[in-house]
C-alpha positions in Angstrom: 0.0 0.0 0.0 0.8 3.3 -0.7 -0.3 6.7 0.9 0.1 10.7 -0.1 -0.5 12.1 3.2 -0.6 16.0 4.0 -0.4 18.1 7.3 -2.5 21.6 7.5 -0.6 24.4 9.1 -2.2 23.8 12.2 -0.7 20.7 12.4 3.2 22.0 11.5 2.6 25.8 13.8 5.5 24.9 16.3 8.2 21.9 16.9 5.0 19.5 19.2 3.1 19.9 16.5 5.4 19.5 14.0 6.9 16.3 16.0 3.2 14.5 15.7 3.5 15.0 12.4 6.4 12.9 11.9 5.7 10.6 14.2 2.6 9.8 12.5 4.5 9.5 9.3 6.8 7.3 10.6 4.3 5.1 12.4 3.4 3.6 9.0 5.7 3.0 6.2 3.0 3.9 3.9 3.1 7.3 4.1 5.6 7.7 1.6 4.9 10.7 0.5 4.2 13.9 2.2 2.6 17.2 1.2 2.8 20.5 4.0 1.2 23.4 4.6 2.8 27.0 5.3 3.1 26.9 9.9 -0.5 28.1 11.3 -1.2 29.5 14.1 0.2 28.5 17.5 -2.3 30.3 19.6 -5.5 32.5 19.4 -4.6 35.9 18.4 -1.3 34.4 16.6 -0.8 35.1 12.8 0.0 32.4 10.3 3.2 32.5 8.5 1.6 32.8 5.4 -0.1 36.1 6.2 3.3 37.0 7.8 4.4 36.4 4.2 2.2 38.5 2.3 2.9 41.5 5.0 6.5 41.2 3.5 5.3 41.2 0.0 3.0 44.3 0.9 6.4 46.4 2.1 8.6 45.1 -0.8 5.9 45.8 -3.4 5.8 49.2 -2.4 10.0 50.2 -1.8 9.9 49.7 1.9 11.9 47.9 4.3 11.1 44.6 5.1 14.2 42.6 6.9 11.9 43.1 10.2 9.1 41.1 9.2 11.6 38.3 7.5 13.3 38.2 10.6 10.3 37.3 12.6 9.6 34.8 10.2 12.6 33.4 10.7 12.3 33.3 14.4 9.5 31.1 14.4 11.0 28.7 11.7 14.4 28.6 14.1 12.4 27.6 17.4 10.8 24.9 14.9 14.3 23.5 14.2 15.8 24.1 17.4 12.4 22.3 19.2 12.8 19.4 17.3 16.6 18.7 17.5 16.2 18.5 20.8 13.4 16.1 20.9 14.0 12.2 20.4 14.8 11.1 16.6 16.0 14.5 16.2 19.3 14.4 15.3 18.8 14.3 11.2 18.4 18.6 12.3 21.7 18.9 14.3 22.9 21.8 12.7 20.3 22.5 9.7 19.9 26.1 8.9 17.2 28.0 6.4 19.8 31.2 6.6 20.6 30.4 2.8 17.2 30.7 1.4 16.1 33.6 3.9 19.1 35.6 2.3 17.3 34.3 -1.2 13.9 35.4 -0.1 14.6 38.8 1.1 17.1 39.2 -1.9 14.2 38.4 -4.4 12.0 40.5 -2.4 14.1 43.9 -2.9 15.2 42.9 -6.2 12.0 41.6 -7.7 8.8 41.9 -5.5 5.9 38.9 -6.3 3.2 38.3 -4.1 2.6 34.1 -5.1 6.5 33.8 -4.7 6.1 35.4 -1.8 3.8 33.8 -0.3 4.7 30.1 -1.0 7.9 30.3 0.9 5.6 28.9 4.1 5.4 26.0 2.4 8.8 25.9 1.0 10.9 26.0 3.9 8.3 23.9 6.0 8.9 21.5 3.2 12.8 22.1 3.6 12.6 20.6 7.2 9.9 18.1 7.1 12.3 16.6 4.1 15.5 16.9 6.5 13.5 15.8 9.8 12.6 12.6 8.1 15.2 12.0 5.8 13.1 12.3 2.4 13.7 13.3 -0.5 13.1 17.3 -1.0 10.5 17.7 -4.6 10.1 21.4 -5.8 6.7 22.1 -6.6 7.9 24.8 -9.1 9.5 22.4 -11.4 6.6 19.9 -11.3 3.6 21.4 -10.4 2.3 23.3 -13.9 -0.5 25.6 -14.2 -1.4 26.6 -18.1 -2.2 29.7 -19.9 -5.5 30.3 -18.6 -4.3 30.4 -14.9 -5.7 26.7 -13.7 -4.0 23.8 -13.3 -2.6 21.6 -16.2 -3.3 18.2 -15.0 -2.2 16.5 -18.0 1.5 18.4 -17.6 1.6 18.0 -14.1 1.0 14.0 -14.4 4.0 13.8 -16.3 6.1 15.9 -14.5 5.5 15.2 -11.7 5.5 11.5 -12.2 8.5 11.2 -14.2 10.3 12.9 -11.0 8.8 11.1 -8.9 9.6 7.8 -10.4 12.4 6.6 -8.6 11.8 7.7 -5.2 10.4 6.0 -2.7 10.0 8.9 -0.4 9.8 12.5 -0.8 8.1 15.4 1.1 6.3 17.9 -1.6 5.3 21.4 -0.1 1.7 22.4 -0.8 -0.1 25.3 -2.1 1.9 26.2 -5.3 3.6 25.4 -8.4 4.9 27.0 -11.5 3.6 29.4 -14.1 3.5 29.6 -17.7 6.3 31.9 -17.6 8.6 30.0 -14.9 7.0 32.2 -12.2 5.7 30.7 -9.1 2.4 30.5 -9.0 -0.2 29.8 -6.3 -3.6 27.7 -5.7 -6.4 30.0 -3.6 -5.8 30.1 0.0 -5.9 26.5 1.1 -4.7 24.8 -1.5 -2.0 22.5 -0.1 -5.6 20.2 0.2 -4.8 20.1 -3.6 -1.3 19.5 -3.5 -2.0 16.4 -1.7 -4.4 15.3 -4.4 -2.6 16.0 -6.8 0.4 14.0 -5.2 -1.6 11.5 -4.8 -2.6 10.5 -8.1 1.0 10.8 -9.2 2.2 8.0 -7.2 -0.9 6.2 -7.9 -1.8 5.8 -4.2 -4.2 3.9 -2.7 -5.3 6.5 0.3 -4.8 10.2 0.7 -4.5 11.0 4.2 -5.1 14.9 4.7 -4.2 15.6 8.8 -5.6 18.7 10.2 -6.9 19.3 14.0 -10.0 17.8 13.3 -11.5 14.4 13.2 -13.0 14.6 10.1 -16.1 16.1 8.7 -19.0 17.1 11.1 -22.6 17.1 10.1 -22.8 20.6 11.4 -20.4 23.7 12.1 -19.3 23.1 15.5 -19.1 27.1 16.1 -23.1 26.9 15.6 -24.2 23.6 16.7 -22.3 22.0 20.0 -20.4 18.6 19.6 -22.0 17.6 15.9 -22.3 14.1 14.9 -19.1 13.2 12.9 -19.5 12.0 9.1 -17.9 8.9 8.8 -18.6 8.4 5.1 -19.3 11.1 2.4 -19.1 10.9 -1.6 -17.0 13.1 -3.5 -20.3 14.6 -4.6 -21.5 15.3 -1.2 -18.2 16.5 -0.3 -18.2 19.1 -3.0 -21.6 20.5 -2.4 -20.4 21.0 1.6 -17.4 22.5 0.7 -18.7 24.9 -1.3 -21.3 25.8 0.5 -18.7 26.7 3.4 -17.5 23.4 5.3 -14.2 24.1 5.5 -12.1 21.1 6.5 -11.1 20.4 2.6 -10.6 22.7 0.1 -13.5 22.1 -2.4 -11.1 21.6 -5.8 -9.0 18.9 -4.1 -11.2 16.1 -5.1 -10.9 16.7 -8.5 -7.3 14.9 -8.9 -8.2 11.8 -7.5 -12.1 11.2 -8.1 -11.2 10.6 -11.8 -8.6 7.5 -10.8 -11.2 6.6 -7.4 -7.9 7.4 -4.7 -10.4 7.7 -1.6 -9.5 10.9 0.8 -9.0 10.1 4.9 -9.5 13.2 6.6 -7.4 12.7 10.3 -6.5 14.5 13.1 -3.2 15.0 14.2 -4.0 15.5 17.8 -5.8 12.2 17.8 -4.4 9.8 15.5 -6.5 6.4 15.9 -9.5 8.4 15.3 -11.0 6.9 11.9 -11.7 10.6 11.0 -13.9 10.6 7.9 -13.4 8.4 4.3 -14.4 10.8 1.1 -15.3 8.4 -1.7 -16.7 8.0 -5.4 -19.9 5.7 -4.1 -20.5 3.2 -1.0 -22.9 1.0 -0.2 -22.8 2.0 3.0 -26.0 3.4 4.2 -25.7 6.7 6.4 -26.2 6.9 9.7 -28.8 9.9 9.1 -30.9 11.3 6.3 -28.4 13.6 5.6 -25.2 14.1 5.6 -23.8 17.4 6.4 -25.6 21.1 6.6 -23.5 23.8 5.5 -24.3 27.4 4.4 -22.9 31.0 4.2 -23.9 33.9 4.5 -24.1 37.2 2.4 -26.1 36.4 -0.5 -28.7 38.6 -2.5 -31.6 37.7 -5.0 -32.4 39.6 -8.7 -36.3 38.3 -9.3 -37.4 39.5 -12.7 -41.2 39.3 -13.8 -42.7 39.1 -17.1 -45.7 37.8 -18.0 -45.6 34.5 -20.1 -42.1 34.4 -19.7 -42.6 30.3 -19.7 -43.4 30.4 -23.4 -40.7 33.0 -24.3 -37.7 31.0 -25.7 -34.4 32.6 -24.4 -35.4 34.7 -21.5 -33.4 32.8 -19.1 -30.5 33.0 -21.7 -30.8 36.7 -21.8 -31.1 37.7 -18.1 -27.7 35.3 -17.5 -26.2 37.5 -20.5 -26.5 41.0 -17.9 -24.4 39.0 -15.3 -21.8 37.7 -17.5 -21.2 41.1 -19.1 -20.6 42.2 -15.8 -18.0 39.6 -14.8 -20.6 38.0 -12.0 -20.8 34.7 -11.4 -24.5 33.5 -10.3 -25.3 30.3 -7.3 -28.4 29.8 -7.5 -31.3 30.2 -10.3 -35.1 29.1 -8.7 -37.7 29.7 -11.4 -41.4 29.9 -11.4 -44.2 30.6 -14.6 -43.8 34.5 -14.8 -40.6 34.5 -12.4 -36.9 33.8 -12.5 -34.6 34.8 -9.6 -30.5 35.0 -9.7 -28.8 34.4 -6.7 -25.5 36.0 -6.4 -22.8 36.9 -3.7 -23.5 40.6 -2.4 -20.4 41.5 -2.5 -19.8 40.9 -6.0 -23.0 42.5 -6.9 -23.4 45.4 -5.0 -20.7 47.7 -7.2 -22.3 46.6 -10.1 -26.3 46.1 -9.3 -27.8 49.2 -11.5 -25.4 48.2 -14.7 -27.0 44.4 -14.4 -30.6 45.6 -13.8 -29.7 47.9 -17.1 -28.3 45.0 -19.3 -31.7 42.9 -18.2 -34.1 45.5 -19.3 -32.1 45.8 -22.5 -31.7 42.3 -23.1 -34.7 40.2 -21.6 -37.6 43.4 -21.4 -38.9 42.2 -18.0 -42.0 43.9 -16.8 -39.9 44.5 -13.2 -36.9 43.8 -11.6 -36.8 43.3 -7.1 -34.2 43.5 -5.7 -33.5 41.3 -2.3 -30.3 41.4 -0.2 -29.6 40.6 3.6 -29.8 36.4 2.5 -28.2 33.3 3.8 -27.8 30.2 1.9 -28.0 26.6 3.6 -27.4 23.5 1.9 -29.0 20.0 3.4 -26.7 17.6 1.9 -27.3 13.5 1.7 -27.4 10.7 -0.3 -30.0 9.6 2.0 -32.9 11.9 0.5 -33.6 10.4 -1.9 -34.8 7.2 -0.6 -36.5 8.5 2.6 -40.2 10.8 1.4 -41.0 13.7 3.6 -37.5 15.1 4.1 -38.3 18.6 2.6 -41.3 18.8 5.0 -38.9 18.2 8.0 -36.6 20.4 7.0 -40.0 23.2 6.8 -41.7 21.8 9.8 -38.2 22.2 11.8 -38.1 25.8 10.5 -41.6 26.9 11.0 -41.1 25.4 14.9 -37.9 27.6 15.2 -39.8 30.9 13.9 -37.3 30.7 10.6 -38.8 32.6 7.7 -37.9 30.5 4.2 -37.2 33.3 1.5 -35.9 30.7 -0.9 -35.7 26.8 -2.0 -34.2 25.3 -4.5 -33.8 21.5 -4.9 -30.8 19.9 -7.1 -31.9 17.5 -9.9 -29.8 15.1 -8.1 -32.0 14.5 -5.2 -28.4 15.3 -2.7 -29.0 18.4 -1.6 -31.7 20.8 -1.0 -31.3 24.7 -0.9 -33.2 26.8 1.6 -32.4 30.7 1.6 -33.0 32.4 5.3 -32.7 36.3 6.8 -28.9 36.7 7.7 -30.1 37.1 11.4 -32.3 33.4 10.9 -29.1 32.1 10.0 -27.3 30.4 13.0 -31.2 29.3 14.4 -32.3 27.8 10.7 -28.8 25.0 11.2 -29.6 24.4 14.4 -33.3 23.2 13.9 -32.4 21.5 10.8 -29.8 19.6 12.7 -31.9 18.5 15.8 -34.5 17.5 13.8 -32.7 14.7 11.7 -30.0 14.0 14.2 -31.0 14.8 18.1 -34.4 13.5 17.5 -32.6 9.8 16.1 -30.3 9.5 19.2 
């Protein structure tokens, strides 16, 4: 057997942490190859290196001194080196030192400012010690890791780089979280994306788990900051997984499936403070039947509607076509689209819209001719995830009954083709009380 395992930054923030890391990697011969994150946060109010990082680049980019900022960096990635050569098994670091590529970094940094270089150093010198701490082999995600024109990753490139380097060795630590550009550049995944790393280093060595360790055991049905001590997940599908993460469950970033769902590399997701948990398996189907209806229940807030009306709009070919057309000239991506006879309504990120809200409503008029445009904002977005549903009638009415009981006003539902997942829009303010009576009903009221 063969496993691609990767450590969050809460996992690597100081020499214990960083110790159970190895040890865990050591613990099984398996875990052959290793994928890390940037050093998190050690303690509540502490800042993660990475954001440490892009405080550099901030200074650099605009002329200004930063050797301070380095230099505090490089405190805390000294009193990781130093903590763990004095710790047992810790001789392999008896007299490792990062001063070489800090005198790289902040040279780079005054010569040549660039924010994704900048901030995948985290990674890179974590890497650097994990690789020396274990005695692995050090892989460069610059050289192997290729991202195409467009920006995204080139999977097809990356296979074969990254595979043909990794052909011959049997153990190798790969840091997360970037790669290289079309131009030779460093460049970086979205905040997070060492999840993908590990994916993606998982289908290059073909293995048969990928463990990705954070300070967790695995998913929760519910967000423990809302709902206390949730039910843990011990089985999800890659499709479930993707419509959690993206509505906001946070464990796994949401693109790190794609790598290995297409060659069926089931994910582990394991806690470092607690290794013999189980944690939570992420896989392409299972005959195993959940424990509950559903799933998870995840959501976010900060979302506005765009209801157009026009009469007869059923029997109008294009309408639909031509209302999306006002959002795409305007660069805004849509979530949600609930229809009725006379009604369409576009659910879109605030944020995004806000700026932009009178141009859109101008391109509709101009494009689709709606008799009126309404305008909603203020709305939050839960998503009732399981395979369950679709075998089990009257899980919609729960869902309604459980949110009448708790005084929640539904402003919106909207139910996925699929059967997995149902859609229910709620006040901002309903939020927090809407996942907490959607979770008591299906779970509290089975145990």
């Amino acid at each position: 057997m063969v496993k691609a395992v990767k450590f969050g930054g809460s996992s690597l923030a100081d020499a214990e942490h960083f110790k159970k890391a190895i040890d865990i990697v050591l613990a099984d011969p398996s875990r052959a190859y290793v994928v890390d994150s940037a050093p998190g946060k050690r303690f509540k109010g502490d800042t993660k290196v990475t954001d440490m990082l892009y405080a550099c680049y901030d200074k650099a980019a605009k002329g200004l001194p930063a050797d301070k900022d380095l230099a505090a960096i490089r405190e805390r990635y000294d009193a990781i080196v130093e903590g763990l050569s004095k710790m047992p098994g810790g001789e392999k670091l008896k007299g490792f030192s990062l001063e070489k590529e800090f005198d790289t970094i902040a040279e780079n940094l005054k010569k040549d400012p660039q924010r994704d270089y900048a901030a995948s150093r985290g990674e890179y010198l974590n890497g650097l010690v994990m690789a020396a701490a274990l005695g692995f082999d050090f892989i460069d995600p610059q050289e192997t890791i290729i991202f195409g024109k467009d920006g995204l990753l080139d999977q097809r490139a990356t296979d074969e780089a990254l595979g043909e380097r990794l052909k011959n060795v049997k153990h190798a630590v790969i840091p997360g979280f970037y790669g290289r550009a079309q131009d030779g550049s460093v460049k970086t995944f979205s905040r997070g994306g060492s999840d993908i790393t590990g994916s993606i280093a998982a289908r290059a060595v073909k293995a048969d788990v990928y463990e990705n360790w954070t300070d967790v055991s695995g998913f929760m049905l519910a967000d423990p900051k809302i709902v206390k001590d949730p039910e843990k997940i011990a089985t999800l599908t890659y499709r479930e997984l993707r419509e959690l993460s993206y509505m906001g469950a946070s464990v796994l970033h949401e693109d790190a499936i794609f790598p290995v769902r297409d060659v069926g590399i089931p994910i582990n997701i394991r806690n470092t403070n607690d290794p013999e948990d189980e944690g939570t398996w992420i896989v392409e189907s299972t005959c195993q039947k959940p424990q509950y209806v559903i799933t998870g229940i995840a959501g976010k807030k900060g979302f506005c509607t765009v209801l157009t009306n026009k009469t007869l709009m059923n029997g109008e070919i294009g309408y639909c076509r031509k209302v999306l057309q006002a959002f795409e000239e305007n660069g805004i991506s849509i979530e949600h689209m609930p229809s009725g006879i006379d009604t369409t309504t576009v659910v879109v990120h605030e944020s995004e819209f806000m700026d932009k809200e009178q141009r859109v409503v101008s391109a509709i008029h101009r494009l689709a001719k709606p008799d009126s445009i309404e305008i909603e904002s203020d709305l939050a977005l839960i998503a009732v995830v399981g395979r369950g549903m679709k075998s089990m009638r009257g899980t919609a009415g729960r869902i309604f009954s459980a949110l009448a009981h708790a005084n929640v006003n539904v402003r919106m539902i909207d139910q996925g083709s699929s059967e997995l997942n149902i859609i229910i829009g709620v006040t901002n303010s309903d939020f927090e009380a809407a996942v907490k009576a959607i979770y008591d009903i299906f779970v509290l009221t089975q145990l």
